[in-house]
N, CA, C and O atoms as CSV, one atom per row, in Angstrom:
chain,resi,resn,atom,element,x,y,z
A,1,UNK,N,N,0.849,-1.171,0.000
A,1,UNK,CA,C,0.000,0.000,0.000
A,1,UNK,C,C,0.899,1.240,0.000
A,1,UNK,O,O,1.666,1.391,0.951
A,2,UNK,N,N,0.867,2.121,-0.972
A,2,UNK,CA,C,1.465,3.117,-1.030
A,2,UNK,C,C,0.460,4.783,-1.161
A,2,UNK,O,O,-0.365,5.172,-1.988
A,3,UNK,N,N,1.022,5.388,0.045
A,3,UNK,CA,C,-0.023,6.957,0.079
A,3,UNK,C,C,0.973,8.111,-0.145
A,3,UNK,O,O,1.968,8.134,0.579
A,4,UNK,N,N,0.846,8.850,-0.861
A,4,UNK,CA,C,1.530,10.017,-0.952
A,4,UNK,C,C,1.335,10.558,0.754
A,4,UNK,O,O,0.553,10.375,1.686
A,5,UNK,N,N,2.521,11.286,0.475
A,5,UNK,CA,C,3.030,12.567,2.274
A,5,UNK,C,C,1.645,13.290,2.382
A,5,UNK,O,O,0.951,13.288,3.398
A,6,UNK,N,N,1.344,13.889,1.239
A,6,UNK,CA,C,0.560,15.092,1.571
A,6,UNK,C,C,-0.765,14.742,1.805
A,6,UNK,O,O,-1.641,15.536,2.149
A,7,UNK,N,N,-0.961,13.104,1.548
A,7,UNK,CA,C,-2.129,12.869,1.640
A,7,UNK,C,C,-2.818,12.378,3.109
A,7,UNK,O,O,-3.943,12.284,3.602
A,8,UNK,N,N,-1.505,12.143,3.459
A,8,UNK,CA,C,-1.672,11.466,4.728
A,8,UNK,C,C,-2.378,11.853,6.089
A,8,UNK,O,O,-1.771,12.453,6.976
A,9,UNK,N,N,-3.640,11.488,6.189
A,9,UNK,CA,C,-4.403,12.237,7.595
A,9,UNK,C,C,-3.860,12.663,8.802
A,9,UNK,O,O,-3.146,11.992,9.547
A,10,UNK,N,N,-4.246,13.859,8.967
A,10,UNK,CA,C,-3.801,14.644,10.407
A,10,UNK,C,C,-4.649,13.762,11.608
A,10,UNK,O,O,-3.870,13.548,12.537
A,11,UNK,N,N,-5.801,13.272,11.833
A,11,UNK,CA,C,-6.236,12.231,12.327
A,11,UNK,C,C,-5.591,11.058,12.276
A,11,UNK,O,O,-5.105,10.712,11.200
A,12,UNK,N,N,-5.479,10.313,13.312
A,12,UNK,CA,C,-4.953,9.007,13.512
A,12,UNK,C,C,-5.934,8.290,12.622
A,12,UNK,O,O,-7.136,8.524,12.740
A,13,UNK,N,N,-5.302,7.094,11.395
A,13,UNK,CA,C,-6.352,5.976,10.898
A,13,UNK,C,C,-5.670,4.914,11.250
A,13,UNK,O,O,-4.591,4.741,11.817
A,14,UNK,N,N,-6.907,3.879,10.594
A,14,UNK,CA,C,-6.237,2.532,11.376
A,14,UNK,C,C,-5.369,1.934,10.047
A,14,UNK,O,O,-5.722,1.928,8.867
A,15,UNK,N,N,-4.135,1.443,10.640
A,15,UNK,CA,C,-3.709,0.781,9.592
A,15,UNK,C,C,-3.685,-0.897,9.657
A,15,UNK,O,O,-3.701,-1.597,10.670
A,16,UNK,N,N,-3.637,-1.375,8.058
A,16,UNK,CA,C,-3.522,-3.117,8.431
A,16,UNK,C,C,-3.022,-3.368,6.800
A,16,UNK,O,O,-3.580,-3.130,5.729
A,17,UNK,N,N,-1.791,-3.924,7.128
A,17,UNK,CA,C,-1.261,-4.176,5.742
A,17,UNK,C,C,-0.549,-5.118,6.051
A,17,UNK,O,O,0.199,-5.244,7.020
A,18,UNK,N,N,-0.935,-6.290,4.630
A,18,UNK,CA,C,0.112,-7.800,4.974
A,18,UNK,C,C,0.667,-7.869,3.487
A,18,UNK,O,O,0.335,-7.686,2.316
A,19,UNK,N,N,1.955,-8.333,4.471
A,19,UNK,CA,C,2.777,-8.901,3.146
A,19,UNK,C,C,3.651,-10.297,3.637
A,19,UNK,O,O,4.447,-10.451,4.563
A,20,UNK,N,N,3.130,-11.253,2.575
A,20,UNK,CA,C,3.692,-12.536,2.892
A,20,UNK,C,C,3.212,-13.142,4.145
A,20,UNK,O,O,1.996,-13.333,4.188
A,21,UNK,N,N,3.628,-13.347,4.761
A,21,UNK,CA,C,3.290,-14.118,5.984
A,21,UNK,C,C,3.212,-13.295,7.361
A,21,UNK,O,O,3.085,-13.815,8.469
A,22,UNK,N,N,3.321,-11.758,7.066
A,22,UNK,CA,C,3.272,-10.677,7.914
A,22,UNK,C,C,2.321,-9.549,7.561
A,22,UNK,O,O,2.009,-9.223,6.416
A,23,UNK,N,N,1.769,-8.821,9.043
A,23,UNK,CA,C,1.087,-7.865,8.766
A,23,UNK,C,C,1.326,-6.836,9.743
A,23,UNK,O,O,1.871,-7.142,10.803
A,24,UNK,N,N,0.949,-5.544,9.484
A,24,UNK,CA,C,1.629,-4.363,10.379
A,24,UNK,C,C,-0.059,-4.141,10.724
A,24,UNK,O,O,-1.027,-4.213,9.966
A,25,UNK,N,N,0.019,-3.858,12.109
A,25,UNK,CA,C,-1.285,-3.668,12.521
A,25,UNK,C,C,-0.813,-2.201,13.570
A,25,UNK,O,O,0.227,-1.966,14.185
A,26,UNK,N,N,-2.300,-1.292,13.396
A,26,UNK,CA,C,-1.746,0.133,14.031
A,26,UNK,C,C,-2.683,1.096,13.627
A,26,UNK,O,O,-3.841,0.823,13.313
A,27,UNK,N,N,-2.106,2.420,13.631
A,27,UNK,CA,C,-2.347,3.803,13.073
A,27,UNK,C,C,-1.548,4.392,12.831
A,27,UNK,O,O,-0.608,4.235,13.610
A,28,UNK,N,N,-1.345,5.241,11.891
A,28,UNK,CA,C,-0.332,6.189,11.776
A,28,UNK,C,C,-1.146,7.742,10.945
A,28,UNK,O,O,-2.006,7.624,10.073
A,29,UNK,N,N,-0.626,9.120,11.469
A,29,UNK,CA,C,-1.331,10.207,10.961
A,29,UNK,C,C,0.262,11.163,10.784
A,29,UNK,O,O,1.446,10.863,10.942
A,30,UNK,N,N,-0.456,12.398,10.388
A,30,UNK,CA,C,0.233,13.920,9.808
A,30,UNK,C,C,0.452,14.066,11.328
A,30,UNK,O,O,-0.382,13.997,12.230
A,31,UNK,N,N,1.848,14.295,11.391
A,31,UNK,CA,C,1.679,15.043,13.048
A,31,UNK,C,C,2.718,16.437,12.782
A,31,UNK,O,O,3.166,16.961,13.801
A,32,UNK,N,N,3.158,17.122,11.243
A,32,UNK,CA,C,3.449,18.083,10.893
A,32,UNK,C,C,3.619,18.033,9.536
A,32,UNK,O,O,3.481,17.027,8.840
A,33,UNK,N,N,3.962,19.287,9.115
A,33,UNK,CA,C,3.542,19.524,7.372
A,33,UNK,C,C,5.213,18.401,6.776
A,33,UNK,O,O,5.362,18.082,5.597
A,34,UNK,N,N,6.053,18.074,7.701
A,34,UNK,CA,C,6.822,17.110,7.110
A,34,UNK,C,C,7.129,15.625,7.691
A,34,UNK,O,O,7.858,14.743,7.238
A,35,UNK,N,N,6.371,15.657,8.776
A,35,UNK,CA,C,6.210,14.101,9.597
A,35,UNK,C,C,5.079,13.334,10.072
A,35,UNK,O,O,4.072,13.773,10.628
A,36,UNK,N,N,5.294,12.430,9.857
A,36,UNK,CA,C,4.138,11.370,10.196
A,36,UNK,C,C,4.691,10.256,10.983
A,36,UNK,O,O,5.658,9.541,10.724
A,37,UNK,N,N,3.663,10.238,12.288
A,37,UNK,CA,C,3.743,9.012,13.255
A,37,UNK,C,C,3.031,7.636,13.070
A,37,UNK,O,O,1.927,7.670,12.527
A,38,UNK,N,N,3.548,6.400,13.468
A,38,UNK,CA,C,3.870,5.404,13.222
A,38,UNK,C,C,3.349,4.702,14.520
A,38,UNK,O,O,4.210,4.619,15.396
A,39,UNK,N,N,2.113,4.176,14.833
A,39,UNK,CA,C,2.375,3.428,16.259
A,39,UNK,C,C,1.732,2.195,15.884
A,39,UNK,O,O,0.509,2.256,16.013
A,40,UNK,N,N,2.166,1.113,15.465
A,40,UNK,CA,C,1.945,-0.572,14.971
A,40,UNK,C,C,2.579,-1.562,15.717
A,40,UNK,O,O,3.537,-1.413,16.475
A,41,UNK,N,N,2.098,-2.374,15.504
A,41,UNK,CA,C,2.741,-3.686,15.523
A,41,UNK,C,C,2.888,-4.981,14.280
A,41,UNK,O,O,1.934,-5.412,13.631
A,42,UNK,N,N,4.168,-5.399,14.169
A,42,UNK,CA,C,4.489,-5.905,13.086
A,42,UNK,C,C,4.356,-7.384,13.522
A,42,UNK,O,O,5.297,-7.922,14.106
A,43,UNK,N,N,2.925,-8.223,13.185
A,43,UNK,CA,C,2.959,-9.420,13.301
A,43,UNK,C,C,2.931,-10.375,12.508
A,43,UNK,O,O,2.520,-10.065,11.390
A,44,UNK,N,N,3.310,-11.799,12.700
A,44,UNK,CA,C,3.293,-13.067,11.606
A,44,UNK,C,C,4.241,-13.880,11.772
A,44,UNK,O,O,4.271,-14.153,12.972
A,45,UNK,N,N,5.187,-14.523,11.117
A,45,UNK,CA,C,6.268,-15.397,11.040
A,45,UNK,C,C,6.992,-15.422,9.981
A,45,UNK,O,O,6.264,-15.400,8.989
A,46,UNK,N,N,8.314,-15.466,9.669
A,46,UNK,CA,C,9.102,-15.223,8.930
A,46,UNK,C,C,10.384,-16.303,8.934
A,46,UNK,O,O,10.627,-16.851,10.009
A,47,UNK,N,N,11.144,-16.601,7.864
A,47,UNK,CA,C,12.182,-17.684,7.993
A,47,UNK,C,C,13.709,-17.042,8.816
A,47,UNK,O,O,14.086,-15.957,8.374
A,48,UNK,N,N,14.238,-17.428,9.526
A,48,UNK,CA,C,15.719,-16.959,9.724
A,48,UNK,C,C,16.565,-17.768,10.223
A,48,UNK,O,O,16.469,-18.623,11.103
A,49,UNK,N,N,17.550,-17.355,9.467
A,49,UNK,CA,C,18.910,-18.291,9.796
A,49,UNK,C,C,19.936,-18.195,11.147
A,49,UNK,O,O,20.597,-17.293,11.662
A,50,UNK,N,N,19.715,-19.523,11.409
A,50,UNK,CA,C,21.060,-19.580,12.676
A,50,UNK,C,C,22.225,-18.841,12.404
A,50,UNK,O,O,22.716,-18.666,11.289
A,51,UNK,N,N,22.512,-18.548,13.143
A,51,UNK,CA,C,23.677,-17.562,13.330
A,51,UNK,C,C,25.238,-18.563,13.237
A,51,UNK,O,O,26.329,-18.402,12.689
A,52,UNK,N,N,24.689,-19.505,13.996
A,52,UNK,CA,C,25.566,-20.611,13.771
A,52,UNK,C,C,26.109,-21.492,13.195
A,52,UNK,O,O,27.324,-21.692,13.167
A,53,UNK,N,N,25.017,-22.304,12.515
A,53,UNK,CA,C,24.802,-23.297,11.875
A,53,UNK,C,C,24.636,-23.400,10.762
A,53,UNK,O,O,25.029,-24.244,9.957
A,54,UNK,N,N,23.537,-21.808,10.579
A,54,UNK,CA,C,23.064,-21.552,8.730
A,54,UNK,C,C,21.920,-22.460,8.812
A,54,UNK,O,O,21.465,-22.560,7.672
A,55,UNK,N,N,21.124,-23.297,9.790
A,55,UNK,CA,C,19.851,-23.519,9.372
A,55,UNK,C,C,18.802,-22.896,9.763
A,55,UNK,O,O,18.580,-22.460,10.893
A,56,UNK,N,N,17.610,-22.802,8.089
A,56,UNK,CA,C,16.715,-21.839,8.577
A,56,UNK,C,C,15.590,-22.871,9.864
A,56,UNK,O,O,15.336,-24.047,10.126
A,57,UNK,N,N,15.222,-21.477,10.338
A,57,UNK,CA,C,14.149,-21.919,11.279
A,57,UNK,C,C,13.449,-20.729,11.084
A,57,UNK,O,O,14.002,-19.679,10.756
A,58,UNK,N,N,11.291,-20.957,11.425
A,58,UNK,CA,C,10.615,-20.513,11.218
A,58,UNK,C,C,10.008,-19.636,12.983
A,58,UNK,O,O,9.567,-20.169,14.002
A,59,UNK,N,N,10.239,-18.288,12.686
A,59,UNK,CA,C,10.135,-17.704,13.930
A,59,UNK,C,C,8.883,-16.799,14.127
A,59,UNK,O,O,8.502,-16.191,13.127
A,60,UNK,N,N,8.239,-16.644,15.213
A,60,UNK,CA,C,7.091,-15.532,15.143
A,60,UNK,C,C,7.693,-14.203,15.728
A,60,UNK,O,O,8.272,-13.905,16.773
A,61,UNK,N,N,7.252,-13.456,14.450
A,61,UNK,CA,C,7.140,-12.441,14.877
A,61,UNK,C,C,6.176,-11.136,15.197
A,61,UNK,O,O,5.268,-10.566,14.591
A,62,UNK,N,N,6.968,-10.929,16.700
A,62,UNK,CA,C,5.578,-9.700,17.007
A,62,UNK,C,C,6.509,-8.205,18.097
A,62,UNK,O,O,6.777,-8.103,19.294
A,63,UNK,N,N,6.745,-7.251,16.822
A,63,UNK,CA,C,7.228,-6.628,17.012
A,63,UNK,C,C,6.748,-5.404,17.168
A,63,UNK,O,O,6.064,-4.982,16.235
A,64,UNK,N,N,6.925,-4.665,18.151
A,64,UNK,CA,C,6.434,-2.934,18.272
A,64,UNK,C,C,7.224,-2.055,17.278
A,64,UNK,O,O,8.442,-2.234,17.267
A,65,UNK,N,N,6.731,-1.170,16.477
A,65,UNK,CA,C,6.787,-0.118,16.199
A,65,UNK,C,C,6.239,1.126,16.036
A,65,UNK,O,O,5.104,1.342,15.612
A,66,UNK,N,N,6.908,1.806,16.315
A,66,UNK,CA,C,7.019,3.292,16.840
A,66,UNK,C,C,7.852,4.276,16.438
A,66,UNK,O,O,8.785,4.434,17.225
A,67,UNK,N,N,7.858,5.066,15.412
A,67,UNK,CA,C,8.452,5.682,14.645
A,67,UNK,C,C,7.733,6.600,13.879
A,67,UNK,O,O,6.539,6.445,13.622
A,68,UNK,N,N,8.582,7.807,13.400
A,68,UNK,CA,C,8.222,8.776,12.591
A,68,UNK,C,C,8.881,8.659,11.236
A,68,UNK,O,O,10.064,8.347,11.100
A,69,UNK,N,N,8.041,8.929,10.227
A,69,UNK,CA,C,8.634,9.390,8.858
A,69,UNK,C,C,8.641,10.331,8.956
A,69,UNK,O,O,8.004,11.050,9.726
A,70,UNK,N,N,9.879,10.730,7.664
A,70,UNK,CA,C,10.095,12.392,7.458
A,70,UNK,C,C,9.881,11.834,5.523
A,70,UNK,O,O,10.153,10.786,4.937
A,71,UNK,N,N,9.159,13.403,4.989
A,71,UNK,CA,C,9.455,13.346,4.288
A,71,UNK,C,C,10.526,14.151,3.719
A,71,UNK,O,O,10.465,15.380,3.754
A,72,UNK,N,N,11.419,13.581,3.241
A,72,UNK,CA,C,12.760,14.103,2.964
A,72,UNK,C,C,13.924,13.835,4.034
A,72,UNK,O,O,13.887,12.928,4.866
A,73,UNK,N,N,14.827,14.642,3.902
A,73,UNK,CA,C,15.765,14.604,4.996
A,73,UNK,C,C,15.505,15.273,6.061
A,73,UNK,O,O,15.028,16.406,6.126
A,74,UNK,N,N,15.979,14.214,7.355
A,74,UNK,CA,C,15.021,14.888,8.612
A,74,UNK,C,C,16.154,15.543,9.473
A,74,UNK,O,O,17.072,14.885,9.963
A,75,UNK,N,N,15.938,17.551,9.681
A,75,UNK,CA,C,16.960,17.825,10.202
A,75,UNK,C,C,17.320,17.986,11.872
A,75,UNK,O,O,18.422,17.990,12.421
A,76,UNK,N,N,16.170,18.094,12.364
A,76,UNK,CA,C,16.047,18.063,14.370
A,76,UNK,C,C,16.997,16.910,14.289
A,76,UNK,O,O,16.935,15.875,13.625
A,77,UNK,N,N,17.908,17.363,15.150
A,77,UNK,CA,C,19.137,15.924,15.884
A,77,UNK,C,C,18.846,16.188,17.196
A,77,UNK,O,O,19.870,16.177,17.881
A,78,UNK,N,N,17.899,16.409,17.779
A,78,UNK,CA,C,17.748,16.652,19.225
A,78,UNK,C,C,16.544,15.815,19.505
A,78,UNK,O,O,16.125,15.579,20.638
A,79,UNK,N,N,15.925,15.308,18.194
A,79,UNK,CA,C,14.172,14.305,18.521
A,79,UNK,C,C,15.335,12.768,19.225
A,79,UNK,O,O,16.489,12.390,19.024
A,80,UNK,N,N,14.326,12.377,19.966
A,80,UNK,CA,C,14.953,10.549,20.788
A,80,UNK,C,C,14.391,9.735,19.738
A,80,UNK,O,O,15.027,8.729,19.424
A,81,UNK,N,N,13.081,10.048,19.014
A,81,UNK,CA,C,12.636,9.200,18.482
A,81,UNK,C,C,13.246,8.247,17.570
A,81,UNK,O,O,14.451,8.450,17.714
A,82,UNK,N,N,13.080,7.230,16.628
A,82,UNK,CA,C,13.552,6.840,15.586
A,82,UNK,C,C,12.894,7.767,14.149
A,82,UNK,O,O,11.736,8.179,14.085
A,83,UNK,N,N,13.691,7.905,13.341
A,83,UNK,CA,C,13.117,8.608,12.214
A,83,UNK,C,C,12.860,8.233,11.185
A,83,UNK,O,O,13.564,9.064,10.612
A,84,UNK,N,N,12.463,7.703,10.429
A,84,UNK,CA,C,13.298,7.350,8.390
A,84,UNK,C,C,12.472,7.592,7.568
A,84,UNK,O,O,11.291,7.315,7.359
A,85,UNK,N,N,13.600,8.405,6.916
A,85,UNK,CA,C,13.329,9.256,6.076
A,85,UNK,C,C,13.204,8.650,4.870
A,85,UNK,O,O,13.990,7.888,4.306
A,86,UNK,N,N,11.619,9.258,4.355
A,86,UNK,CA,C,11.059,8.864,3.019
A,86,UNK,C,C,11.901,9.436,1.851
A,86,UNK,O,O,12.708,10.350,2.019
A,87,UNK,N,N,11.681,8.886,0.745
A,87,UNK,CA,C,12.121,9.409,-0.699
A,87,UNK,C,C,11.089,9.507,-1.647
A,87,UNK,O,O,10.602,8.404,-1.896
A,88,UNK,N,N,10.454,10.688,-2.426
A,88,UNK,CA,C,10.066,11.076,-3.466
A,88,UNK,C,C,8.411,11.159,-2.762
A,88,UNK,O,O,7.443,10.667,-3.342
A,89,UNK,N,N,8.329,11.789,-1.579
A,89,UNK,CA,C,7.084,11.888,-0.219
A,89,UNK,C,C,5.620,10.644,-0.808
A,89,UNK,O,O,4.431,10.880,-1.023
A,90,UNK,N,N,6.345,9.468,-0.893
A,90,UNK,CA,C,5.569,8.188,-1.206
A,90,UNK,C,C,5.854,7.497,-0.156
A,90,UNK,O,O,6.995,7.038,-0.214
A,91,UNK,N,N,5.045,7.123,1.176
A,91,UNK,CA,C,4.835,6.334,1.893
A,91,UNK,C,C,4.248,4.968,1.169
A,91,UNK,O,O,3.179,4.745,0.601
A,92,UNK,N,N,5.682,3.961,1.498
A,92,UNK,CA,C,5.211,2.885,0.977
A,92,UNK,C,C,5.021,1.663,2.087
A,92,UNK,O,O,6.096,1.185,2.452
A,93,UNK,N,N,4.053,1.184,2.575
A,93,UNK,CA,C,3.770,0.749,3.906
A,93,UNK,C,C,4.494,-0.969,3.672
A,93,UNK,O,O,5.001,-1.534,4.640
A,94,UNK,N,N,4.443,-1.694,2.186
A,94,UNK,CA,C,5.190,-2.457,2.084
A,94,UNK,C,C,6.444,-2.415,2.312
A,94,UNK,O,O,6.988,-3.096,3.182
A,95,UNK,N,N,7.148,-1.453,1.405
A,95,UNK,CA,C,8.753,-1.047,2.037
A,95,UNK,C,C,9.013,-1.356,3.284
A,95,UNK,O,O,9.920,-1.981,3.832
A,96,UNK,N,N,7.774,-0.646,3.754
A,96,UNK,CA,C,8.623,-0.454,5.547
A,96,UNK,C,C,7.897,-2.190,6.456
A,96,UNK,O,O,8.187,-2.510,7.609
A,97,UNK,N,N,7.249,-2.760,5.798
A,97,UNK,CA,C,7.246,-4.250,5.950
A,97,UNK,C,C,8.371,-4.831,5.848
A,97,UNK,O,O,8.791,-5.309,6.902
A,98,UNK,N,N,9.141,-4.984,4.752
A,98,UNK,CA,C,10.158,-5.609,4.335
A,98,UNK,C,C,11.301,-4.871,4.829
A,98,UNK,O,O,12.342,-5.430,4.483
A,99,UNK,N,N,11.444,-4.086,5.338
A,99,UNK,CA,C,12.367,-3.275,5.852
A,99,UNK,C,C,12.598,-3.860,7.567
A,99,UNK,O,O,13.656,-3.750,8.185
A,100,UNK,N,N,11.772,-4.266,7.914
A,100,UNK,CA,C,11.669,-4.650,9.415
A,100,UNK,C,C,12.037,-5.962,9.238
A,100,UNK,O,O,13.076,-6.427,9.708
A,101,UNK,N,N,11.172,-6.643,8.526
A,101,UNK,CA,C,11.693,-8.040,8.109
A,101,UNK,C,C,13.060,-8.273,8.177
A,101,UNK,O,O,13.312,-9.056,9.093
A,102,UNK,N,N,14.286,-7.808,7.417
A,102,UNK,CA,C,15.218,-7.542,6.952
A,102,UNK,C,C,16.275,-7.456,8.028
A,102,UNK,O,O,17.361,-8.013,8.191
A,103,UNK,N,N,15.487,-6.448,8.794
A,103,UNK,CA,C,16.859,-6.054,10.150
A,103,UNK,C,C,16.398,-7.042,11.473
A,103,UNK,O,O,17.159,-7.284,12.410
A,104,UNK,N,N,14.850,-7.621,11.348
A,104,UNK,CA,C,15.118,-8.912,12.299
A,104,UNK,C,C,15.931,-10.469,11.526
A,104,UNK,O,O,16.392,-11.407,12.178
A,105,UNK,N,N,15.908,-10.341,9.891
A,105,UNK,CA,C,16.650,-11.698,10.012
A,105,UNK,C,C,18.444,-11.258,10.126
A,105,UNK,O,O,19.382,-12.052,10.189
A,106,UNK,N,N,18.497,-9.869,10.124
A,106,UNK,CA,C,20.101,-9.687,10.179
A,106,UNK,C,C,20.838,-9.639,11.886
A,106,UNK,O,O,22.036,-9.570,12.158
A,107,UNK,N,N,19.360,-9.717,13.088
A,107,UNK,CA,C,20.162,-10.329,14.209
A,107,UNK,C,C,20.648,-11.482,14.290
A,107,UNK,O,O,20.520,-12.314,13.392
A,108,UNK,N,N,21.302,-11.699,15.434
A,108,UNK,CA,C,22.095,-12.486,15.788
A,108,UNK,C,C,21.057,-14.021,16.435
A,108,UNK,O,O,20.670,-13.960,17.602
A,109,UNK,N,N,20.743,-15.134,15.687
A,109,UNK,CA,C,20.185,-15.789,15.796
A,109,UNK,C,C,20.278,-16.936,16.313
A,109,UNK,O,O,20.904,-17.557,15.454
A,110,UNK,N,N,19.962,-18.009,17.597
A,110,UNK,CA,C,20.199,-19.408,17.292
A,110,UNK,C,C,19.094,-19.992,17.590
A,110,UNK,O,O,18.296,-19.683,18.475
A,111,UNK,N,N,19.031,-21.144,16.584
A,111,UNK,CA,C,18.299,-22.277,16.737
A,111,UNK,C,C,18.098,-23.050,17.846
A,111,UNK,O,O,18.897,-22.959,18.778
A,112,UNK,N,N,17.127,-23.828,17.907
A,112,UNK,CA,C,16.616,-24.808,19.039
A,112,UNK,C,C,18.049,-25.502,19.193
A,112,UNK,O,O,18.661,-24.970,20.120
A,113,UNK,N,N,18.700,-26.417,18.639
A,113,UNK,CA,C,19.364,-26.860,18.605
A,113,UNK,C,C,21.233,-26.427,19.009
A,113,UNK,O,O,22.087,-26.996,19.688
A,114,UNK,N,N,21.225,-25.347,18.311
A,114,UNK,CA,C,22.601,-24.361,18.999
A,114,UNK,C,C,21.995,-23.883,20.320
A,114,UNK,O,O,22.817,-23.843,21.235
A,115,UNK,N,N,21.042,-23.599,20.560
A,115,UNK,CA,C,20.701,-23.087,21.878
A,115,UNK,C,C,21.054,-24.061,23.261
A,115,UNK,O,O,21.386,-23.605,24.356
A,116,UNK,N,N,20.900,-25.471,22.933
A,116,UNK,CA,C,20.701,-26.235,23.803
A,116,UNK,C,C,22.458,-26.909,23.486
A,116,UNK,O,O,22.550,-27.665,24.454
A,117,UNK,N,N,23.378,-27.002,22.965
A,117,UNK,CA,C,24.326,-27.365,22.439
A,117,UNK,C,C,24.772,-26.786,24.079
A,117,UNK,O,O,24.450,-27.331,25.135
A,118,UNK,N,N,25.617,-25.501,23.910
A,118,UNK,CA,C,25.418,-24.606,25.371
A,118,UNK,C,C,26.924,-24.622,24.830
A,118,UNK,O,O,27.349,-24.257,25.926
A,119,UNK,N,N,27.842,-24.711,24.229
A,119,UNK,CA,C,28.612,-23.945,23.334
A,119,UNK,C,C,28.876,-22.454,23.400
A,119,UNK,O,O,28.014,-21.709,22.935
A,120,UNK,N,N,30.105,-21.879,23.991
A,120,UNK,CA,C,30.069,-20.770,23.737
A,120,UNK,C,C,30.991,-19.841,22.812
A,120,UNK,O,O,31.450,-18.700,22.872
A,121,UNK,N,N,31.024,-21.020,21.849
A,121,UNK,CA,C,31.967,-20.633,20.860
A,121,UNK,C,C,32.043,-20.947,19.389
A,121,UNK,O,O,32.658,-21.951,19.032
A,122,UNK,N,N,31.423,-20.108,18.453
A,122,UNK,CA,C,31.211,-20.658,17.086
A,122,UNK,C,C,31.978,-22.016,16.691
A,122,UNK,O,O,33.118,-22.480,16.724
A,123,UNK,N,N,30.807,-22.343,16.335
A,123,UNK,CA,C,31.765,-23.990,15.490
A,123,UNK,C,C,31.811,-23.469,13.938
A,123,UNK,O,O,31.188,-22.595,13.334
A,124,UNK,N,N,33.177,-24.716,13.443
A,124,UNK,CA,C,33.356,-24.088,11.483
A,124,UNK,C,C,33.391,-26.042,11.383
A,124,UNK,O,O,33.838,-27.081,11.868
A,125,UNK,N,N,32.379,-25.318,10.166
A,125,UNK,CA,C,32.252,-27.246,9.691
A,125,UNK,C,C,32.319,-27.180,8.168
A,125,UNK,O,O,32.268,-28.215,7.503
């Protein structure tokens, strides 16, 4: 689902968008003529790889988010919040699906199996 910046309601709406085996559940509105808030949760299950081992395993995920878009480059360095900044003021609600996706399979992961190993030291096979 993709909404242009300017279109985006100053009222909180509800959002619900799935992609693949995930869906972002929430609201997000205009909370200035260049930012928009973000308050969801990113649920479903997704594949990721051991950190260890390299085998995939199938994990649930149910993640909070909470974040602002900017459209454009966002210049306050004094906000705590998280920010990220849109390109060409097209909120693309898939993007930012696959975008979350992405930085949970790039943690640091182990399997049922490395978990219980109790190993505290990469194995090379």
């Amino acid at each position: 689902m993709k909404i242009e910046f300017k279109k985006l309601p100053s009222t909180p709406q509800d959002l619900l968008v799935e992609s693949d085996s995930v869906k972002i559940e929430g609201t997000f509105c205009k909370i200035s003529q260049s930012l928009a808030k973000i308050d969801a949760v990113l649920i479903g299950n997704t594949d990721v790889d051991c950190s260890r081992c390299g085998i995939t395993e199938n994990v649930i995920v149910d993640e909070k988010l909470d974040f602002l878009l900017s459209d454009g480059i966002y210049k306050n360095k004094e906000c705590e919040d998280l920010v990220i900044e849109i390109e060409n003021s097209i909120v693309d609600f898939d993007e930012l699906i696959q975008s979350e996706l992405a930085s949970i399979k790039s943690d640091y992961h182990l399997c049922e199996s490395c978990l219980q190993d109790g190993d505290e030291f990469e194995k090379e096979f």
